[in-house]
FISE-281196 format. One record per residue (C-alpha): x, y, z; residue in one letter. Coordinates in steps of 0.1 Angstrom, whole numbers, plus 5000, padded with zeros to 4 digits. Layout:
% FISE-281196
XYZA;...
This chain:
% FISE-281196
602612121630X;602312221669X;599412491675X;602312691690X;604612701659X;601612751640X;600413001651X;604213221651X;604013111618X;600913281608X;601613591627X;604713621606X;603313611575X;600513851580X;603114061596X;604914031563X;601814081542X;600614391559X;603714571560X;604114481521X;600514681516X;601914981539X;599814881567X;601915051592X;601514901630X;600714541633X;598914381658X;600514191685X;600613771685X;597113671689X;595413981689X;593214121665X;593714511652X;591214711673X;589114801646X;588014461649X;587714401685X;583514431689X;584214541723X;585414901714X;583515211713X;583115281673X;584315581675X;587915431685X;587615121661X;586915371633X;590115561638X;592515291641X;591015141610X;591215511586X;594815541607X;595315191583X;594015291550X;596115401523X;594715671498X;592915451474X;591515231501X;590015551517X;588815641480X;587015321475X;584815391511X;583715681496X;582515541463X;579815361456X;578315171422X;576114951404X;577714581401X;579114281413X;581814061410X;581914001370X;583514351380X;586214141389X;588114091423X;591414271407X;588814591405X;587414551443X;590514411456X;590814791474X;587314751487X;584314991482X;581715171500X;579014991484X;577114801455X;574014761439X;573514411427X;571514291394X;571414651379X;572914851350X;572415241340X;570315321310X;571515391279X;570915651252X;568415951265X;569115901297X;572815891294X;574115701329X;571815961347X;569015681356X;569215301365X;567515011355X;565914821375X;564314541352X;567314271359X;566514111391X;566813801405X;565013591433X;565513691467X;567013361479X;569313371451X;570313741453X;571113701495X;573613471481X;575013641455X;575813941481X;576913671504X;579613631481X;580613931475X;580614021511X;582913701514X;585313831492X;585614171504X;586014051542X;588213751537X;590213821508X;591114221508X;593414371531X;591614491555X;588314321550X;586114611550X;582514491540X;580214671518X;576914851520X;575014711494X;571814961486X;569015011463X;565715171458X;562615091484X;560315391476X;557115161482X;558714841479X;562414681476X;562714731432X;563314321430X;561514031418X;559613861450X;559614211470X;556014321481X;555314601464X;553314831479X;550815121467X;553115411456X;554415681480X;552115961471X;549115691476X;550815611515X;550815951520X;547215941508X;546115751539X;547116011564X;547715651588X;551015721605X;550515361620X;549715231585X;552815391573X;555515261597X;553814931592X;554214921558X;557915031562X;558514791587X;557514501561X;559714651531X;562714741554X;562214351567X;562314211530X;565414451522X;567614361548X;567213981549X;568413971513X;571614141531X;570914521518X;571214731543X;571215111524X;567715201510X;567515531487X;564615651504X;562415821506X;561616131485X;560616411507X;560716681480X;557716881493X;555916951457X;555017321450X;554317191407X;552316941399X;553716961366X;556716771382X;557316431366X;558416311405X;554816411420X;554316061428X;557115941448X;556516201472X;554016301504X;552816591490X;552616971490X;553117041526X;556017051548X;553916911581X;552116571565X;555416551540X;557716551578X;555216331597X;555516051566X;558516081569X;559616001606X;557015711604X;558915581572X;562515601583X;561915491622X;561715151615X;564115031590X;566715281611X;565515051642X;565914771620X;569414811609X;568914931573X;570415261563X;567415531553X;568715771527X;566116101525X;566216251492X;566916481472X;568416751489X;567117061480X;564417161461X;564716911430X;561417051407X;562317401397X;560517651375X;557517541352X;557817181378X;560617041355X;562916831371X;566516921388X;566317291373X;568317561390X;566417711420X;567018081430X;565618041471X;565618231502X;566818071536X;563418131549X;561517951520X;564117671527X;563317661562X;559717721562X;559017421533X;561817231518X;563617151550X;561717061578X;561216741562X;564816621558X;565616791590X;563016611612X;563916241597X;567816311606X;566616461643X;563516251649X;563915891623X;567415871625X;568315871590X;571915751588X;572415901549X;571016171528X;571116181491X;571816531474X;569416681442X;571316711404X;570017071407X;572017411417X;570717631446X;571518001444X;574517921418X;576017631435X;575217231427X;574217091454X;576216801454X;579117041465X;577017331481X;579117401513X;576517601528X;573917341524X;576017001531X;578017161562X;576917451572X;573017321577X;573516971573X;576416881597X;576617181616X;573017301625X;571016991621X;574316781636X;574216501614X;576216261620X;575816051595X;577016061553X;575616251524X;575916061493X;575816201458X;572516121430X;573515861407X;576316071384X;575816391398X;579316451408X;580116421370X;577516621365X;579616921378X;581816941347X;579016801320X;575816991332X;576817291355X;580117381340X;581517491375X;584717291373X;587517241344X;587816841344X;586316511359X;589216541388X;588116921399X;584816771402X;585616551433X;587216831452X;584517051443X;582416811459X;584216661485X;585416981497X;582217111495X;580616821520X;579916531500X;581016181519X;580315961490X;580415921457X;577915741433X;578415741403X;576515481376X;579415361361X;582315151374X;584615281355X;583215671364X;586215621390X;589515681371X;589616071370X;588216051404X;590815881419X;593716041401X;592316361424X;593016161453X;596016021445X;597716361434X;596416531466X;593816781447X;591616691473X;591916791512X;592716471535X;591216631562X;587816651540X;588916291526X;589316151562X;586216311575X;584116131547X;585615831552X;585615861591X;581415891587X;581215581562X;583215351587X;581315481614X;578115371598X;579215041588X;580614931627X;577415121639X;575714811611X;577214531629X;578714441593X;582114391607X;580814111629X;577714051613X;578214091574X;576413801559X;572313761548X;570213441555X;569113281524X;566113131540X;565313451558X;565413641526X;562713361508X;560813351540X;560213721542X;560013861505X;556513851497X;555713711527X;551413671527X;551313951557X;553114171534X;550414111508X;547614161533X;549414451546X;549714581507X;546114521504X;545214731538X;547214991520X;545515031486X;542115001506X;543015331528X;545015521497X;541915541474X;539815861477X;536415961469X;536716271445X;533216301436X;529916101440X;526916271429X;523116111428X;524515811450X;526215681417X;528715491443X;528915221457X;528114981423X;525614731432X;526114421426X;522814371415X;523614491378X;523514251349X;526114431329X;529314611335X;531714791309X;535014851319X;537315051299X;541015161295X;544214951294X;544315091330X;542014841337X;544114541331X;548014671332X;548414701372X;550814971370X;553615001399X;554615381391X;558215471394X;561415291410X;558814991413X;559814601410X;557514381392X;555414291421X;554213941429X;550513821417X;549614161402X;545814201407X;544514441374X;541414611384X;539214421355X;540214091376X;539214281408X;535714361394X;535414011385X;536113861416X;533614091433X;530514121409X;527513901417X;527613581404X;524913681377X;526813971369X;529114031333X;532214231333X;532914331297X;536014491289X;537214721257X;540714891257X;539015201242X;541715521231X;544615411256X;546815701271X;548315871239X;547115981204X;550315951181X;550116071148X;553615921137X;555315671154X;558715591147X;560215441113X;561315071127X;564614871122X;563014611099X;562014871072X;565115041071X;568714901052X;571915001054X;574015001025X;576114691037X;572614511042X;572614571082X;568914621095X;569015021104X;570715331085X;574615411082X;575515691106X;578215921095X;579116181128X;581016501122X;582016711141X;581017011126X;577817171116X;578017171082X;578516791070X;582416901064X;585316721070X;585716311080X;583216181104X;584416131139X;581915781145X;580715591115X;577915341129X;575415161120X;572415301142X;569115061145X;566515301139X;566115661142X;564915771179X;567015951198X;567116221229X;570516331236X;569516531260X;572116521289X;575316411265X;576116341231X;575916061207X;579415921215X;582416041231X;584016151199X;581216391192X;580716711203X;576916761228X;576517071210X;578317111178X;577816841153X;576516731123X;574516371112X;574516201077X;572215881077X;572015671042X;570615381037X;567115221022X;563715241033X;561214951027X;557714991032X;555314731043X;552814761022X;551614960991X;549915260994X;550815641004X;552915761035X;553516031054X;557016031064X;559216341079X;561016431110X;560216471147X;563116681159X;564517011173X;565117181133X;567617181117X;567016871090X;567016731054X;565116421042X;565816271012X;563515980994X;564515800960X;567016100954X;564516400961X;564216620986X;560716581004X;562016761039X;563817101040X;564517271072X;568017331071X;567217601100X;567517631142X;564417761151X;561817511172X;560917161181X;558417041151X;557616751134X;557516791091X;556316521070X;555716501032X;553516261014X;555415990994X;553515690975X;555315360974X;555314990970X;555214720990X;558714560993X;560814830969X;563815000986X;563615350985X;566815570986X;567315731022X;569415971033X;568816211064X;570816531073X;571016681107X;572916931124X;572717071162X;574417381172X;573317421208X;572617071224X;569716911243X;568416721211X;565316501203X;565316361172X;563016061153X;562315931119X;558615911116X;555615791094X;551915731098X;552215321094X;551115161123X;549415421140X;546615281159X;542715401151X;541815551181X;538415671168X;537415321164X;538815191197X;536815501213X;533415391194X;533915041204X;534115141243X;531015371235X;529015091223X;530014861249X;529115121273X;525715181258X;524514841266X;525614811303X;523814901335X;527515101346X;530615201329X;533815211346X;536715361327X;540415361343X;541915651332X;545715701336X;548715941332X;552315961318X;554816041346X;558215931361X;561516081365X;562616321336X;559416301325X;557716601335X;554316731323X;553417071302X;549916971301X;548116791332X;545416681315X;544716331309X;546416261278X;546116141243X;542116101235X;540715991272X;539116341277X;536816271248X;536215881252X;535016001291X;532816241276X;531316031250X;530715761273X;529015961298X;526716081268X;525215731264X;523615811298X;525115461308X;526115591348X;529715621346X;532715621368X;536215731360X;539215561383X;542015771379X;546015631375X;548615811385X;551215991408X;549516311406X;546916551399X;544716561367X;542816861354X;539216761341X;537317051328X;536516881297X;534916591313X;534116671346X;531016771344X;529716491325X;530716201355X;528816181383X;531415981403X;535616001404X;537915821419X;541715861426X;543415531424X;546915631422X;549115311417X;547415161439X;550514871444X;550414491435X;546714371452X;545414711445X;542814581419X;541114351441X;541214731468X;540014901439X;537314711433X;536014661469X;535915071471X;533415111440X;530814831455X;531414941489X;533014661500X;535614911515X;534115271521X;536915511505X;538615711530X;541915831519X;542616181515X;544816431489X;548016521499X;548316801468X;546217011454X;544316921424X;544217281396X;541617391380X;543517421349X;547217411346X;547317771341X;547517781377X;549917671384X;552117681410X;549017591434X;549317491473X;547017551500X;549517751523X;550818011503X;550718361518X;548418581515X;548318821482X;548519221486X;545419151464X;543018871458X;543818481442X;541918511408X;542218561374X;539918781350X;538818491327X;538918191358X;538718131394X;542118061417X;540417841435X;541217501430X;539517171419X;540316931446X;541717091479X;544216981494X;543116731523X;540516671505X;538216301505X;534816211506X;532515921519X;529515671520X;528615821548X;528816141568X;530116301595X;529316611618X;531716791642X;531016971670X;532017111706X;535117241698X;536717331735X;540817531731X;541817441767X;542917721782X;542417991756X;545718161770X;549118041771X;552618151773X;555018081745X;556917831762X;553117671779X;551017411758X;547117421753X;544617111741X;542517151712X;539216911721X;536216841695X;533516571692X;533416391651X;529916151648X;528515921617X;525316081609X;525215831583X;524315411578X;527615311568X;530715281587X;533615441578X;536815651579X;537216091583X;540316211585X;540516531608X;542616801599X;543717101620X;545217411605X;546317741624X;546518061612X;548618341624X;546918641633X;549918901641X;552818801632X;556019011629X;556918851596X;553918701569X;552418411577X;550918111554X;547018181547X;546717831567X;548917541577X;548817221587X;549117141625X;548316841632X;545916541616X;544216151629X;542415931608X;539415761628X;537015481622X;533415521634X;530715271628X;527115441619X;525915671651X;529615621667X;530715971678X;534615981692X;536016311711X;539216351693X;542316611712X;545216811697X;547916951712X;549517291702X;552617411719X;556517511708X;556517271681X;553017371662X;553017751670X;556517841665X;557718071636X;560618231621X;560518601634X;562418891613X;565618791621X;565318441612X;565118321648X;562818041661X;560118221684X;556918171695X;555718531693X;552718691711X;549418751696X;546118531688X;546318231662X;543018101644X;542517731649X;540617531620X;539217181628X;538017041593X;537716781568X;539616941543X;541917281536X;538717391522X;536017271543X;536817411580X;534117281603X;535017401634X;536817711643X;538317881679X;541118161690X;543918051709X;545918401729X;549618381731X;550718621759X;554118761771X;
């Protein structure tokens, strides 16, 4: 065929084609649509291709979803804004709230996987609109072969804003060459609870450090092309530090703490997406909070880029805040209300969605705008013309060995120095004998939204590597981090009457057993938290009523304990009799009764339960299996006894709905610490974890502390190098450690009391201070010069001091300077953070250091909510710590 007739051909049939789809105009013989012509302003190639888009295309840009294409073409054949490959949501408890991120796949292998689903989407939909795929990057890309680096609270922990951006650079580099190009980070929450389950994906308790983190963090993947996506917006740990409760907060509280954060990465980073918190501020969600999305958001902060929902959240609406009728009044609620897209963690989440669109509930204008900020972001991407990974580029950089070296560099700066008394650190590596203890020592935990990390150094293989050849590292697991008394009844001791492994489930809806079940099941074993919805679709959250029956089995001969672990209201039936009676709402307890049996014998099981006002945790429980802590804890004394030094790693129970009554260290660590400081055996306790840890039990009793954190995938060998001063420890803590959790809240800048800070039976004073961090060495400050000492409140002066090493090791100080406000027209923080510089300085090295304080540092929010720098003197504080101020000046503001 000639090229000529060919090509009239073609034209004719896409002409054909597009005005079948109700594509409207058409573009001219040989010329492409303008939204595809690279050579116009985005602006202009954005509105020609929404002046395209029917009503479900423009819904499918503003929804986005776990999956790929065993989806189906037939289901993305309408495109979408974006996916999230080799992931599913969790079942059960967490009810499509959370996702899971243990499928994965190589990175090679995942590139092309995207590749072609990117193919599809661009060459075999209408208008070929590719897709943003996204996923978590907190401290690391959440797939197998991405570096994973120590956990955010631990970066913030450095106080390195070079550090930082390097480390992003390295994880953004990883992310996009598999062809992602949306990360959902970072958490800038700025913690006021420790108790919060969430402590350790943040940068701490103030607004400043939490802001500076940031920027360094979003910079450059933004710079590198990869969407950043700050989160959550606002305010996500509410009272008592439990996650995404309600929060009742001033506009000045917002401004002064929870926003700067957000609002510096969208003005300074460049953050192309935000990501909205399940919680409601002042009565409305924020998912469709006008005043918050638009009104401060677009309007004030003038972003420009698209808020995006938490994974669900728009359902969340109808299911948890009850401020809309049905499913399709949630997405005009929350489009309406300023949400651009849509995530939900369930394909299928998208039926009632889409019916809104399709029988105009929603406003276009709000529709177009959303959609308007999504194509905007993806021609801004280079995806039209650019919308394909590199294979090799994604194998090449994904665990790349700089990455791990850069990982490494990480750890080594994160860990800090909590206490050291009677020169107990640095280890020599002269000892004969070491005794390490915990299952700390060997697991290498990640912490949250982590992948599984490449090469995973444990700290017992660090402390092996490092010891002197003569040297023997012992290990004994000791008590672990919990003390269970019962543990769940499992699935091979339990029959149901057809045979099946686990117990016939009868569901009623109803709270009194009455009438025919609404689900009849057969359910595995008895553990359940229905916390968010109920235990099927049929059955009522908070009005329903559960008959198990079956056969129980026992493993052995001898006498059980077996009852119930849930909130009341339960019957328990063994062999006919009732052994468990509380057929009553009143409190979350666990009941057992004693019951002898036989190995083998299947006992008669039935178990009653009834819930009349939702939120429900409920288990089947015995005493079989439960480990003997008491022995472990003797066998770690012992061990301990006959070394030269005992190390014991020490770690918490954290994460994301998993919030902490009691900061302690749980289960029997407390004691085990105590009992193997009592040998007289020097000990050390490395801590795990996202966030702080009360210690009166214990503390007392160490001479030398550590905070680890997660200290990421080579943070064992990092570890180890800080406790025989390999590396001298010089990171820093970005929260406040209590006292006890009574406490609590606790932050360094609060404002000052009409009173004074402490109780009648304890201190207020904390255990840790913020900014906290000691040293092998020391460190002296001096000349402190505030150049000039009067300025106007538009001028700028230059806070000058002089840090030296009195000491004979090299090593890192971390300077910290705080202002206080000495007039002000409206209160003031007791202290705040200003500005901060982590410097090196070999033994005798002194090094002038210089701050500058102008609009930016000394500008408040007067009575009227305005921005001013107002006249009057302000207390500068040079120290090492919130708590230990070195160094301290006047600076005058004057009209």
């Amino acid at each position: 065929m000639k090229t000529a007739l060919k090509h009239t051909l073609i034209y004719f049939l896409l002409s054909t084609s597009m005005a079948a789809f109700g594509c409207g105009r058409t573009a001219p013989p040989g010329r492409a649509f303008p939204y595809k012509d690279p050579s116009l302003p985005v602006e202009r190639r954005a509105a020609d291709l929404l002046s395209r888009m029917t009503i479900e295309e423009k819904f499918w840009q503003m929804f986005m979803v776990p999956g790929d294409l065993s989806l189906g073409k037939e289901r993305l054949k309408n495109g979408i804004f974006g996916l999230q490959t080799a992931t599913r949501a969790k079942a059960a408890g967490a009810a499509g709230q959370m996702l899971d991120y243990s499928a994965s796949k190589a990175a090679r292998e995942a590139a092309e996987e995207i590749n072609e689903i990117q193919r599809f989407l661009v060459e075999e939909t209408r208008l070929g609109i590719p897709a943003i795929f996204f996923d978590e990057t907190l401290h690391g890309l959440v797939r197998a072969g991405a570096t994973s680096f120590p956990q955010s609270v631990a970066l913030a922990a450095t106080w390195d804003l070079g550090l930082m951006e390097r480390a992003a650079a390295a994880i953004a580099r990883e992310t996009k060459s598999r062809g992602i190009r949306q990360a959902l980070s970072p958490m800038l929450e700025v913690v006021r609870d420790v108790r919060w389950g969430r402590v350790e994906e943040v940068y701490g308790e103030d607004p400043y450090l939490a802001a500076k983190m940031g920027v360094a963090y979003v910079g450059p993947y933004e710079r590198m092309g990869v969407i950043t996506t700050p989160k959550v917006l606002i305010a996500n740990a509410g009272d008592g530090g439990r996650d995404s409760y309600p929060i009742q907060a001033s506009e000045r509280l917002l401004e002064e703490v929870f926003f700067p954060p957000f609002r510096d990465c969208v003005l300074e980073g460049g953050s192309t997406s935000i990501m909205t918190a399940y919680n409601s501020l002042d009565g409305t969600p924020c998912t469709a909070n006008p005043w918050l999305l638009k009104t401060v958001l677009k309007d004030r902060w003038k972003f420009s880029g698209f808020v995006i929902s938490d994974a669900s959240a728009v359902g969340g609406l109808l299911d948890l805040h009850h401020t809309v009728r049905n499913r399709e009044e949630s997405a005009k609620s929350a489009v309406e209300g300023g949400l651009d897209v849509i995530f939900q963690s369930d394909y299928d989440h998208h039926i009632p969605l889409l019916k809104a669109f399709r029988e105009g509930m929603v406003d276009p204008k709000a529709i177009d705008e959303a959609v308007r900020r999504v194509l905007l972001a993806k021609f801004r991407l280079g995806l039209f013309e650019h919308p394909y990974a590199d294979p090799a580029e994604a194998e090449k950089w994904n665990g790349h060995p700089d990455h791990r070296a850069l990982a490494l560099e990480a750890a080594r700066e994160s860990i800090v120095l909590l206490k050291n008394e009677r020169e107990t650190l640095p280890l020599k590596k002269s000892l004969k004998r070491l005794a390490v203890i915990g299952p700390d020592a060997v697991e290498a935990r990640l912490g949250g939204y982590s992948g599984p990390g490449n090469r995973k150094v444990s700290i017992l293989d660090g402390l092996k590597e490092i010891v002197g050849p003569g040297a023997r590292v012992e290990y004994a697991e000791g008590c672990g981090r919990g003390a269970p008394r019962f543990v769940p009844v499992p699935s091979d001791c339990l029959r149901a009457p057809d045979g099946e492994t686990g117990l016939k489930g009868e569901y009623f809806n109803t709270i009194d057993l009455s009438g025919p079940p609404a689900v009849t099941r057969i359910d595995p074993r008895l553990d359940y938290w229905w916390t968010l919805f109920s235990p099927h679709p049929s059955v009522s959250a908070d009005w329903f009523s559960v008959r198990w029956t079956g056969s129980l089995i026992p493993p052995a001969s001898g006498r059980y304990h077996v009852g119930i672990e849930a909130d009341d209201g339960y019957r328990l039936y063994i062999g006919g009799r009732l052994v468990v009676d509380n057929w009553k709402k009143e409190s979350f307890r666990t009941i057992t009764a004693p019951i002898e049996m036989v190995k083998g014998r299947a006992y008669d099981l039935k178990v009653e339960f009834y819930e009349n006002a939702g939120n429900v945790k409920f288990r089947l429980v015995w005493d079989v299996g439960v480990p003997d802590l008491g022995g472990r804890i003797e066998q770690a004394v012992a061990l301990a006894r006959g070394s030269d030094a005992a190390v014991i790693v020490a770690g918490i129970e954290e994460g994301e709905f998993r919030d902490r009554a009691d900061i302690s260290l749980p289960g029997r660590q407390g004691e085990m610490i105590g009992r193997v400081a009592a040998t007289g055996t020097p000990t050390v306790v490395v801590l795990i974890g996202g966030s702080a840890v009360t210690m009166s039990d214990w503390i007392d009793y160490v001479p030398a502390v550590v905070e680890a954190w997660y200290p990421g995938e080579a943070g064992g060998r990092a570890v180890a190098e800080a406790l025989f001063g390999d590396v001298n420890p010089g990171g820093r803590l970005p929260i406040t450690f209590p006292q006890s959790v009574a406490q609590l809240p606790l932050y360094y800048d609060h404002k000052p009391t009409g009173r004074g800070d402490d109780y009648l039976d304890m201190t207020g004073k904390p255990l840790f201070p913020f900014g906290h961090g000691l040293s092998y060495t020391t460190f002296e400050y001096g000349g402190l010069r505030i150049e000039p000492p009067e300025i106007r409140p538009d001028g700028k002066a230059v806070v000058t001091f002089t840090v030296r090493n009195t000491g004979e090791r090299a090593g890192d100080e971390v300077v910290q300077l705080y202002i206080k406000d000495l007039g002000s027209s409206v209160v003031r923080p007791v202290m705040e953070l200003k500005g901060f510089r982590r410097i090196s300085l070999r033994p005798g090295e002194s090094k002038d250091v210089a701050f500058e304080l102008g609009r930016d540092e000394l500008s408040m929010l007067d009575a009227e909510m305005r921005t001013a720098v107002e006249p009057g003197d302000v207390k500068v504080m040079i120290g090492a710590s919130s708590r230990d101020i070195r160094l301290r000046g006047f600076l005058k503001i004057v009209r």
